[in-house]
Structures are given as structure tokens and as C-alpha cells.
C-alpha positions in Angstrom: 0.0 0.0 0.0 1.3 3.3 -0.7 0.9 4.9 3.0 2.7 1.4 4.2 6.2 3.0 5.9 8.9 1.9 3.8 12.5 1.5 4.2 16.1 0.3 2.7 18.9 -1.3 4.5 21.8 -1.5 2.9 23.4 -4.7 5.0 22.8 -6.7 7.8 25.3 -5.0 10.2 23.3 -1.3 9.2 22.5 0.2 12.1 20.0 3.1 10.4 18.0 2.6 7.1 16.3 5.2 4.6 13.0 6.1 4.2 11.6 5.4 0.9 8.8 7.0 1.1 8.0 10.0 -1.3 7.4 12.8 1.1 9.4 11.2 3.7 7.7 9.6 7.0 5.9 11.6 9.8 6.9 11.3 13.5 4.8 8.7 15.2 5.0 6.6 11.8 5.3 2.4 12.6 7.7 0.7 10.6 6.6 -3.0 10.0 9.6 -4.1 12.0 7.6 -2.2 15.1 9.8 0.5 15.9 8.1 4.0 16.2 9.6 7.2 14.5 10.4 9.3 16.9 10.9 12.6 14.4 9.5 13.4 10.7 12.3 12.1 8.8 12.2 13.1 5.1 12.5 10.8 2.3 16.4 9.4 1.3 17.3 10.4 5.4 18.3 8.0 7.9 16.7 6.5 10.7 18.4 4.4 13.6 17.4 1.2 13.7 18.3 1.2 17.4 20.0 2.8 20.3 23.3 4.3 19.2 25.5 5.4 21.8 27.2 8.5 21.9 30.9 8.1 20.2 29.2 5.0 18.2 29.7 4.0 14.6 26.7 4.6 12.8 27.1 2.2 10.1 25.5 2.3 6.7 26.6 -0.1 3.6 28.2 -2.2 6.9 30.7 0.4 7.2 31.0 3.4 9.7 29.8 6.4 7.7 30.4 8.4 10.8 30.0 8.6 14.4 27.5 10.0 17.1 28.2 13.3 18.6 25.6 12.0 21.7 23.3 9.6 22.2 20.4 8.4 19.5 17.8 7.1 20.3 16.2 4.2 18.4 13.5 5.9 16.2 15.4 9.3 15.5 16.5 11.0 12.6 19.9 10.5 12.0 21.5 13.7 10.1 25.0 15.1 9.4 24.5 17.7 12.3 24.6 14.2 14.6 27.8 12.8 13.4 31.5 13.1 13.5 33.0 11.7 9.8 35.8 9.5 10.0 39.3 10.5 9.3 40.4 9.7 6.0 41.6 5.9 5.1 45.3 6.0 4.9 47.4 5.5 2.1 49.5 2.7 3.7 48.9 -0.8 4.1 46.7 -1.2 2.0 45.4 -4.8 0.3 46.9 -4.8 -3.4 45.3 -7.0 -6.3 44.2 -9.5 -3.3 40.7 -9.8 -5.1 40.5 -12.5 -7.6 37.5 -13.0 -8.7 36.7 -15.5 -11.1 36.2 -14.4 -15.0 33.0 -13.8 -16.1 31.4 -15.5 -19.3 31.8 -13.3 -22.3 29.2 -11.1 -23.5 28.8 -12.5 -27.2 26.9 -11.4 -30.2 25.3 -8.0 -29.1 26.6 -5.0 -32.0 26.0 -1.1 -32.6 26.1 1.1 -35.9 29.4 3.0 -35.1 31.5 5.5 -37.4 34.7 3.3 -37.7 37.9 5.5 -37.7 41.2 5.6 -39.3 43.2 5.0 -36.2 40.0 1.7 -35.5 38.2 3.8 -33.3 34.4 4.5 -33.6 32.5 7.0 -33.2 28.7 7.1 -31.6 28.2 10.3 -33.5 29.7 12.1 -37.0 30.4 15.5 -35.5 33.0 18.4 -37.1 34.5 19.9 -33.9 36.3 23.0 -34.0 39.6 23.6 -31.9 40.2 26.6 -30.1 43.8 27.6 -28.4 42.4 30.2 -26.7 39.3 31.7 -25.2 39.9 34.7 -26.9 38.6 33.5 -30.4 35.1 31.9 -28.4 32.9 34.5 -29.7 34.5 34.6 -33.5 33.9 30.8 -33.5 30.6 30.4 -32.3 29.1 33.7 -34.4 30.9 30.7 -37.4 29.5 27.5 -36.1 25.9 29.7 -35.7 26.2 30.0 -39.4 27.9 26.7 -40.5 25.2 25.4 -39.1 22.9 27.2 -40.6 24.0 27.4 -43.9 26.8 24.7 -44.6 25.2 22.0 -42.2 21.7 21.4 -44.4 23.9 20.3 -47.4 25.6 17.4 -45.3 22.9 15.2 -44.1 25.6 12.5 -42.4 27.0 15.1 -40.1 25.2 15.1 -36.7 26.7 18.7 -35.5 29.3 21.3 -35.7 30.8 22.0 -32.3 33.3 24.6 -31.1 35.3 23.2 -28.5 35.1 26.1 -26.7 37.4 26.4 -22.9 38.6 28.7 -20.2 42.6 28.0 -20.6 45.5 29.1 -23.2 46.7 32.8 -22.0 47.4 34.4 -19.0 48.8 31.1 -17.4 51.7 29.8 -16.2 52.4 27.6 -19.4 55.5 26.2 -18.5 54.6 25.1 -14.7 54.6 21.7 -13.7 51.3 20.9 -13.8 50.5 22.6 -17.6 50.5 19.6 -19.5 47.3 18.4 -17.9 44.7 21.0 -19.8 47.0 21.1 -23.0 46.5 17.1 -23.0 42.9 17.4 -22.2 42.5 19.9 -24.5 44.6 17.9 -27.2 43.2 14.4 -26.4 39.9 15.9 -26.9 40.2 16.9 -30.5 41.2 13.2 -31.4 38.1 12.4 -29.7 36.5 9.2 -31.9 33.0 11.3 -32.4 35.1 14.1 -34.3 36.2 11.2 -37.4 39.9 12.2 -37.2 38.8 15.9 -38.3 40.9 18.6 -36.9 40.3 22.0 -37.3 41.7 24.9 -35.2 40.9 28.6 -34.5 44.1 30.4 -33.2 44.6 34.1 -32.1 48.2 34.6 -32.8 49.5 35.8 -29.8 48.4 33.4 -27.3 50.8 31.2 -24.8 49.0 28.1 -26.3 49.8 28.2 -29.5 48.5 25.4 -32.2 52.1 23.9 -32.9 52.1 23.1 -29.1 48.3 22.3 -28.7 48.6 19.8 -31.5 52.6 19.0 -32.8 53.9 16.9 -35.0 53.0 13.8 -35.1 49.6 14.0 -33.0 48.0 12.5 -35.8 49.5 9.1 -36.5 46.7 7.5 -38.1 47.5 3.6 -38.4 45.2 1.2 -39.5 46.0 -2.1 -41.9 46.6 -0.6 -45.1 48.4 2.5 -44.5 51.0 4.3 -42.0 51.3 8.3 -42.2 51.6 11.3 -40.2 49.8 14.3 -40.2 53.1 16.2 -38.9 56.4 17.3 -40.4 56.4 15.0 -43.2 52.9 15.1 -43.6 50.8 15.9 -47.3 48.5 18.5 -44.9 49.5 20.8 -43.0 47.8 21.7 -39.3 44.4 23.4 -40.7 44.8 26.4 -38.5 42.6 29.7 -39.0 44.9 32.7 -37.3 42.6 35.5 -36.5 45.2 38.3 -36.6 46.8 37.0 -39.9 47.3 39.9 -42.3 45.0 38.4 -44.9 42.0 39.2 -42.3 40.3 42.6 -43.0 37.8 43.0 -40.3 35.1 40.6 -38.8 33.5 39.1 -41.6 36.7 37.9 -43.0 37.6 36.2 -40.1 34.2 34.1 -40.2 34.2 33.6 -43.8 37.9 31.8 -43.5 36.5 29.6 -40.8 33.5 28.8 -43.2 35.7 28.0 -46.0 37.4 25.5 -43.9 34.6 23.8 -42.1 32.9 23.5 -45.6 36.4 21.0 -46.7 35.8 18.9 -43.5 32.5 18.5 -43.6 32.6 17.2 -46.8 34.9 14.5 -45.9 32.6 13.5 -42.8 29.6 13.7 -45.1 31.1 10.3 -47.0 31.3 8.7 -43.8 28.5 6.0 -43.8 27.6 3.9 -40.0 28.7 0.2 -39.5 27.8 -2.9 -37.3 30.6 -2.7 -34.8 30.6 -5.0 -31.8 30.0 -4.0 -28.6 33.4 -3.8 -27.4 33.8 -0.4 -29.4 31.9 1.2 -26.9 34.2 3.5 -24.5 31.7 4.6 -21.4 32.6 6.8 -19.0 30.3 6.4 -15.9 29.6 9.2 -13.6 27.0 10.8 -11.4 25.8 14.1 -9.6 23.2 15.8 -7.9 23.6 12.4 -5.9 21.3 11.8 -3.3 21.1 8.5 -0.5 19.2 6.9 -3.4 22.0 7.2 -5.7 24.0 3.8 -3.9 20.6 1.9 -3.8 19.1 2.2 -7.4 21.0 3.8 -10.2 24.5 3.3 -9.1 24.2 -0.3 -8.5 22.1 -0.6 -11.7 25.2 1.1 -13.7 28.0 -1.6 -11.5 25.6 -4.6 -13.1 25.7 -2.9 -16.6 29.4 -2.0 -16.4 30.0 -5.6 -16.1 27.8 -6.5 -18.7 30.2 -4.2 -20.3 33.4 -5.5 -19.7 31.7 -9.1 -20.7 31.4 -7.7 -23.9 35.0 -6.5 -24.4 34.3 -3.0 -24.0 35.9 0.0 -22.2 34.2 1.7 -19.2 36.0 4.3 -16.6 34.4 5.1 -13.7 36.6 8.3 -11.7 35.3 11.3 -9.3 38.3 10.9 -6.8 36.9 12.4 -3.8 34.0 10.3 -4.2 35.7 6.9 -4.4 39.3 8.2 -1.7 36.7 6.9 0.9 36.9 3.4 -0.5 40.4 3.0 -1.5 40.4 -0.4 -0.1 38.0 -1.9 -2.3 40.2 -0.6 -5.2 43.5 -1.1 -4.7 41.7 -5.2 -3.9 40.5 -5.2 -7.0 43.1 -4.1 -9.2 44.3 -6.7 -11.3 47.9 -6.0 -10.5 49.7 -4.6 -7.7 51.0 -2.2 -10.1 47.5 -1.2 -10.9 46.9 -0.7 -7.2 49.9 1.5 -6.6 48.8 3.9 -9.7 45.6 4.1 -8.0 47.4 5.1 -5.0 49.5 7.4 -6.6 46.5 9.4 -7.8 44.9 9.3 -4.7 48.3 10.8 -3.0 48.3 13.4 -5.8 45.1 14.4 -4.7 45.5 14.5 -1.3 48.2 16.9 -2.1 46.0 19.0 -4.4 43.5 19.7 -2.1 45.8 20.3 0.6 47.6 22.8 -0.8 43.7 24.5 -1.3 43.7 24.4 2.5 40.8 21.7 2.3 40.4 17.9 1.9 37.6 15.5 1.1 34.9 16.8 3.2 34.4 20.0 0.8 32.9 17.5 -2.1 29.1 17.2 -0.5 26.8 20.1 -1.7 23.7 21.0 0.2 21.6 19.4 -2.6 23.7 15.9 -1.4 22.8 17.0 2.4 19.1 17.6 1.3 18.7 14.2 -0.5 20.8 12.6 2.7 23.8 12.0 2.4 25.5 12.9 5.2 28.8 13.1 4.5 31.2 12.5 2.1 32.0 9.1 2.9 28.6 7.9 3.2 28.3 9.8 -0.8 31.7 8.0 -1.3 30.0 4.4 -0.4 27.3 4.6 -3.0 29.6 5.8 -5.8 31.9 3.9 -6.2 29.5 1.0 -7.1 29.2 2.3 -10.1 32.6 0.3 -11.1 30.5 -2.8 -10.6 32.4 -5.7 -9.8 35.0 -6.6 -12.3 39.2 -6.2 -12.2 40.6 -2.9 -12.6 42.7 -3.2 -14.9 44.4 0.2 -16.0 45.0 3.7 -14.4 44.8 7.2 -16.0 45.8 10.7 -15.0 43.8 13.6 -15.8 43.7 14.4 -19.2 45.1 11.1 -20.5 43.8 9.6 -23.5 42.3 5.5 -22.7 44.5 2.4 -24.4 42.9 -0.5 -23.0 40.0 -2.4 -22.7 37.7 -3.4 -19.7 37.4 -1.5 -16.3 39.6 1.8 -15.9 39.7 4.5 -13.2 40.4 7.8 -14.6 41.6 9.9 -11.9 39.4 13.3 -12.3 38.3 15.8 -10.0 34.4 15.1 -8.8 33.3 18.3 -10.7 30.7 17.3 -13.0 31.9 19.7 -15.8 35.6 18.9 -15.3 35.0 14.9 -15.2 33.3 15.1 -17.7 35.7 16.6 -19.9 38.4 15.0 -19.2 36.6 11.4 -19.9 35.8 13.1 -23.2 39.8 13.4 -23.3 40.1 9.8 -22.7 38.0 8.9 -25.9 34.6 8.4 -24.3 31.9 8.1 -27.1 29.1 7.2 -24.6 28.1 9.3 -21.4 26.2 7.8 -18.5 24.8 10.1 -16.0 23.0 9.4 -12.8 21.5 12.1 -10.4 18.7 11.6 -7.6 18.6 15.5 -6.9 17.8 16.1 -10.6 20.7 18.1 -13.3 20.0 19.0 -17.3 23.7 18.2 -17.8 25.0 17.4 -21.0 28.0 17.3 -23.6 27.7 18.7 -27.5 30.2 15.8 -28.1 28.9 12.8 -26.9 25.5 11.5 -26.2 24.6 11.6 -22.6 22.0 9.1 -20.7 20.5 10.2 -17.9 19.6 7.8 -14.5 17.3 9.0 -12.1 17.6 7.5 -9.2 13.8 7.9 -7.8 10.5 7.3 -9.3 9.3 11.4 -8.5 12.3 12.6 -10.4 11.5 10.7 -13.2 8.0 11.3 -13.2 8.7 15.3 -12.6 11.4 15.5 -15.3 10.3 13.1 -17.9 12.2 14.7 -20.8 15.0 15.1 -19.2 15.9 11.4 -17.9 16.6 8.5 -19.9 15.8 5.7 -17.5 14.3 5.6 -13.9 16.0 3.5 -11.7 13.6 4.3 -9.2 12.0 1.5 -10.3 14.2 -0.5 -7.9 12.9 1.1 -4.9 9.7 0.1 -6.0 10.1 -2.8 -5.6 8.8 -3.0 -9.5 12.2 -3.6 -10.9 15.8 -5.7 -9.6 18.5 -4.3 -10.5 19.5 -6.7 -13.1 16.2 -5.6 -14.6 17.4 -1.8 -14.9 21.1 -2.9 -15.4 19.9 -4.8 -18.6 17.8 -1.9 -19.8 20.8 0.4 -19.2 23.1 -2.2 -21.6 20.2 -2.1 -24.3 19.6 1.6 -24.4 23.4 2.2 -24.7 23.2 -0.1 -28.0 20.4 2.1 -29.3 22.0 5.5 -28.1 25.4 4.8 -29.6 24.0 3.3 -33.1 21.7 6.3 -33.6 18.3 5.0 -33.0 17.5 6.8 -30.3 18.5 10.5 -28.9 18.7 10.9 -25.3 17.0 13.9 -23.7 19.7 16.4 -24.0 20.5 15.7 -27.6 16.6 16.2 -28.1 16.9 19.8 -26.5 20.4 20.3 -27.5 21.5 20.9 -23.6 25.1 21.0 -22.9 27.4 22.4 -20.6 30.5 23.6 -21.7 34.2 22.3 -21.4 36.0 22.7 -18.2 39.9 22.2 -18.2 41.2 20.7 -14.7 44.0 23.2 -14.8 45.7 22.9 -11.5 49.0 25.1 -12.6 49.1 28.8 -11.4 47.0 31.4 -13.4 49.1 34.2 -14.3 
């Protein structure tokens, strides 16, 4: 019955549960195990399941989340305002590649209608992206992309989108500081990204730090495939197809946009000839994140995504899962999992890094919950941390990248990234994703120009409120109307049908997306 109180524990040794219901649960409220709510707790909050002493664990996901600041009674709302968060796991001593789980079956047979690349990847979409070395030339470009699309784009009916990779970074930084290379990769990486079919095209100031021989050198465009070996570099029949806005031959505005049309026009037409192929599944490169997250997020569409990144890496495909203050809090379970103890110690390494980062900002972990997070309760960040991170699933890790890195291997990565939706997801763009998942319980219009995005809502109200704006409602699960195999396996399907074409996702429909964010953690100048 719909006014019956309803609940989730996470494992046997839980000491609190959630309240499931929409609306949350009034004080007085008798759950069917007997035990009166002593306060209204609202829906996605805790509840203690019994007496918890004051200085006690209070465990969720069998694990301390935190501990209590005084006494709680059985029946009581159990909030951040209660509870001390633990310290932070330490980097030391922990279990490497101890995990060894055995192989799962392969994933045979199941295909997509990809763009196959020169350099074998594939593309989800057939998409001309424009390169920019500097934020300078952001409003030049778009007035041009504005009126490609407009006027070049109805003549090339196999080209999804123009795109201006528009970004924050390339003058009036510290170019030559340690940490630089990490936005000029990103930023690099993400030209060659498989969507864009090996297309480059870049929009240069003239003056600025980042300049398009350093952005994109020599070399950057070794295409190999069977047949053929050859570099787009010094040796190269093309030359970097660079538009330089103060160039001499520019006489005022128009000329500037005109050169940029003239240039589009040659690689759209090359794009245009591009036709889609049956691809297996293992073509697919997923990157795997959430936000908005809420205490629903670790009980419906995270776990949901976990079961459908293993279908996944069944199949031979690539997923990364990353947001490093939002799995630090289960280091453990990774550095178990990895399927070498190198992989463990590069996981480690990243985590250190990190650390570092964060420290020198004068904060750590604890600054990654929102009050949206709070409001959907999550307590903490380790409780957030718990639920996250299961959206690895449950296979080996088997490789390790640093921001802005592009992906060479199959199966289960962690790409080390800052929690940030806009930042994450750019640099998995960097990496070569050419399929977004997206999870949120508090509700976000996110969404990339590059890459197709699927949204996960994690309750049945958010799905029902913003039904053209999430993909799939994990909510289900709550329900009780759905497993999570159920929604894992719907997940896998609509991927196949996102990727070939078939279907748009919700912000493709509306054309939402949020712009690029460089992680650029040099000094800005």
C-alpha cells in the first residue's frame, strides 16, 4: 500500500536505514519491524534502527559512515549535524590485487552502428569539432559554427553537429609550470576524440601562450590502420588546418568568419562520405559518472550502472568510472580489485596526488558534499563515497589514467578526475569516451555537444517530474517494481540504441550542454 512506511537497509550490520517514502515519513510513523519514528524524517534520510551510543559508529553499507556526537535514540533522525566523519583511510597498508574473482562469461553477439575511424576507433556520433587555443577567439567561433550550421550543415545530411570546443585556458597562465601539461592534453586528447572522425580543425589568435604547434605537434595524428602508415606532422601531405585571426589576410570581422566557413565547408565534406557500420559491442568507450547524488543514488542507479558495467566489460568493452573524492573513501575496495599490484599503486599514486592538491587548497575530502547531497541525505562524504563507487561494478581494474590522458585498453579503468561534473566530464571526453552515462537523484540538465549523454534518475518522483529530461528511472528499484538486473539490462540495451543512432537521449533532443571545463591545477598568471 502506498501509505505502508517503507524502508532500505543497505546490510545486515546497518545500524539506520532510509526512508523510501515520497514525502518522507511523519513522526509517530510504525515501521513494519515495530519500531516508532520518533521525528518526521524526510524521504532518502536515515533512521536508527536502534539505540546508538554516543561516540558510536553509525554504520550504513556495513561500514562506519560516521560517528555519534551524543546519544540516538532508536527511532530518531539520523543527520550530518549528529555525526563526527571519520578520518580519512590512509594511504599505507593497503590490500593490493588481493581480489581474484573469477572471469565472467563473455558477452557475445550483441553489435552497434558505429562510425569506424582511421586509427579503428568508432565513433557514436559524426560530429565536425572545432579547436580553439584560446578563449579569446570563443565569440568569432561560435558567431561561425551559428552560421555553418545554418548554412553549410543542411547540405551534409551525415554530419550530426558542428561543435566549437570552446574552454577557459590558453593565455594568462603559467604555461611552463609543472602541472601545464594536464589541460594542454585534455584539451589535445579531446580533438582526437573518436566522435570528431579524425577531423581537426583549429581557430588560433596569434598571440596566445598556447599556440596550435604546441596544442597539436607533429606527429599528433598518426593515423594507423591495416593498409596505411602516415603522419599528419612534419612529413605530412596536410598541414595543421589552422585559421589565425590576426593573420594579415583578415580585413575586419566578416573575414575572419568567412575563413572559418571556407574551412569547415572542406571537412564536412569529408565527414559527409562517412557512412555507419555494425561494430561489436566492445567499441563502446563509457565513462560512468554521477551528480546531484542523493542517499538513493547507492541503492538504485549506481548499483544498476556496476551490473551494466559488467555486462560491459563481458562484452569487451571499455568503461572508466573516476570522481576521486568520491571513491578516496573506498580506496580499499580498489586497490583489492586491481588486477595487479602495479595497478593498485597507480591508483594510489593518484589518490596521494590528490591529497596533495586539495591540501595545498587548504581543504580535503569533506568540501565535495553540496547542500543538494545533504538535502537528498547524504551525510557526509564518505557515506556519498560508499554509493559511488559502485558504479565500477564488480569486475578487475585493470588500468589507471591521469587527468587528461587519452584510454588504451580495454575493460574497467579508473580515470583519476576531480568530482566536478563539468571537469570529469571533460576529461573522460579526453580519454575517448563516445558514450556518457549520468546518474542524479537531486535532478541536473547536464550534458555534452560531443557525446551522447544518458540520464539515471535514481527515484520514481524525479523521473515522473522530469520526464524529458531522464533516460531511464532507476527508481523502479525502490519500487520494488524492478531488480537491478532488470534496470542494469535496460541500461546495456539503451546504450546499443543511443550509440547506433536510434534513439537520442533527452539532452541531444533539447540540444542541452554544458561547456568544457579544463582541470588546470598550474598557477593562473
Amino acid at each position: 500500500m502506498p501509505d505502508t512506511p517503507l524502508t532500505i537497509r543497505m546490510h545486515e550490520r546497518d545500524n539506520v536505514a532510509i526512508v523510501a517514502n515520497d514525502g518522507g515519513l511523519a513522526a509517530g510513523s510504525v515501521l513494519p519491524s515495530g519500531l516508532v519514528l520518533r521525528d518526521r524524517v524526510p524521504q532518502g534520510h536515515k533512521v536508527a534502527l536502534a539505540d546508538i551510543a554516543a561516540d558510536g559508529p553509525v554504520l550504513r553499507y556495513g561500514i562506519p559512515i560516521g560517528y555519534a556526537l551524543k546519544d540516538i535514540a532508536a527511532g530518531s533522525w539520523v543527520h550530518e549535524r549528529l555525526l563526527q566523519m571519520p578520518d580519512a583511510r590512509g594511504l599505507e597498508g593497503l590490500p593490493l590485487a588481493t581480489v581474484k574473482p573469477p572471469p565472467l562469461p563473455p558477452l557475445e553477439g550483441y553489435t552497434f552502428q558505429g562510425y569506424r575511424n582511421a586509427d579503428g576507433s568508432v565513433g557514436t556520433r559524426n560530429i565536425l569539432a572545432i579547436t580553439q587555443t584560446v578563449q579569446c577567439v570563443a565569440g568569432v567561433t561560435d558567431f561561425a559554427v551559428q552560421r555553418i550550421k545554418a548554412e553549410l550543415l543542411p547540405r551534409f545530411p551525415n554530419v550530426d553537429d558542428v561543435v566549437a570546443l570552446e574552454h577557459g585556458y590558453g593565455c594568462g597562465v603559467a604555461i611552463e609550470a609543472p602541472d601545464a601539461p594536464v589541460p594542454i592534453r585534455t584539451l589535445r586528447n579531446i580533438s582526437l576524440n573518436p566522435n570528431f572522425g579524425g577531423e581537426v580543425m583549429v581557430v588560433s589568435l596569434g598571440c596566445e601562450k598556447l599556440q596550435p604547434e604546441r596544442l597539436l605537434p607533429p606527429g599528433t595524428f598518426a593515423i594507423v590502420d591495416e593498409r596505411n602508415v602516415s603522419d599528419v606532422g612534419d612529413n605530412a601531405e596536410e598541414a595543421l588546418d589552422v585559421v589565425r585571426l590576426q593573420d594579415e589576410a583578415h580585413v575586419g570581422f566578416m573575414s575572419m568568419v568567412e575563413s572559418i566557413l571556407r574551412q569547415a565547408e572542406v571537412h564536412l565534406e569529408r565527414l559527409n562520405a562517412r557512412q555507419r557500420e555494425t561494430v561489436p559491442a566492445s567499441e563502446l568507450v563509457v565513462g560512468v559518472q554521477c551528480g546531484g547524488s542523493d542517499a538513493f543514488s547507492g541503492v538504485t542507479a549506481n548499483p544498476a550502472v556496476g551490473f551494466c558495467t559488467d555486462l560491459l566489460v563481458r562484452a569487451g568493452a571499455s568503461v572508466m568510472f573516476s570522481e576521486t573524492t568520491e571513491v578516496r573513501d573506498g580506496i580499499d575496495q580498489l586497490t583489492s580489485r586491481a588486477t595487479t599490484p602495479e595497478v593498485a599503486e597507480r591508483m594510489i599514486e593518484e589518490m596521494a596526488w590528490y591529497d596533495a592538491y586539495l591540501k595545498r587548497g587548504s581543504v580535503d575530502r569533506s568540501a565535495n558534499t553540496t547542500p543538494g547531497n545533504k538535502a537528498g541525505g547524504l551525510s557526509n562524504i564518505v557515506e556519498k563515497a560508499m554509493g559511488s563507487i559502485v558504479k565500477s561494478g564488480s569486475a578487475p581494474i585493470s588500468n589507471v589514467l591521469s587527468p587528461g590522458e587519452k584510454l588504451k585498453a580495454k575493460g574497467l579503468t579508473y580515470a583519476a578526475t576531480p568530482a566536478s561534473d563539468f571537469i570529469c566530464g571533460t576529461l573522460q571526453l579526453a580519454a575517448g569516451m563516445n558514450l556518457h552515462v549520468f546518474t542524479t537523484g537531486r535532478g541536473t540538465p547536464y550534458g555534452l555537444a560531443a557525446v551522447p549523454v544518458i540520464k539515471v534518475a535514481t527515484r520514481s518522483d524525479l523521473a515522473r517530474r522530469w520526464h524529458d529530461l531522464m533516460d531511464l528511472n532507476a527508481g523502479a528499484i525502490a519500487d520494488g517494481t524492478a531488480s537491478i538486473e532488470d534496470v542494469g539490462w535496460q541500461l546495456f540495451h539503451l546504450m546499443l540504441d543511443v550509440a547506433s543512432g536510434r534513439k537520442k537521449t533527452w539532452a541531444e533532443h533539447w540540444k542541452l550542454h554544458n561547456q568544457l571545463v579544463l582541470f588546470n591545477p598550474a598557477p593562473v598568471t
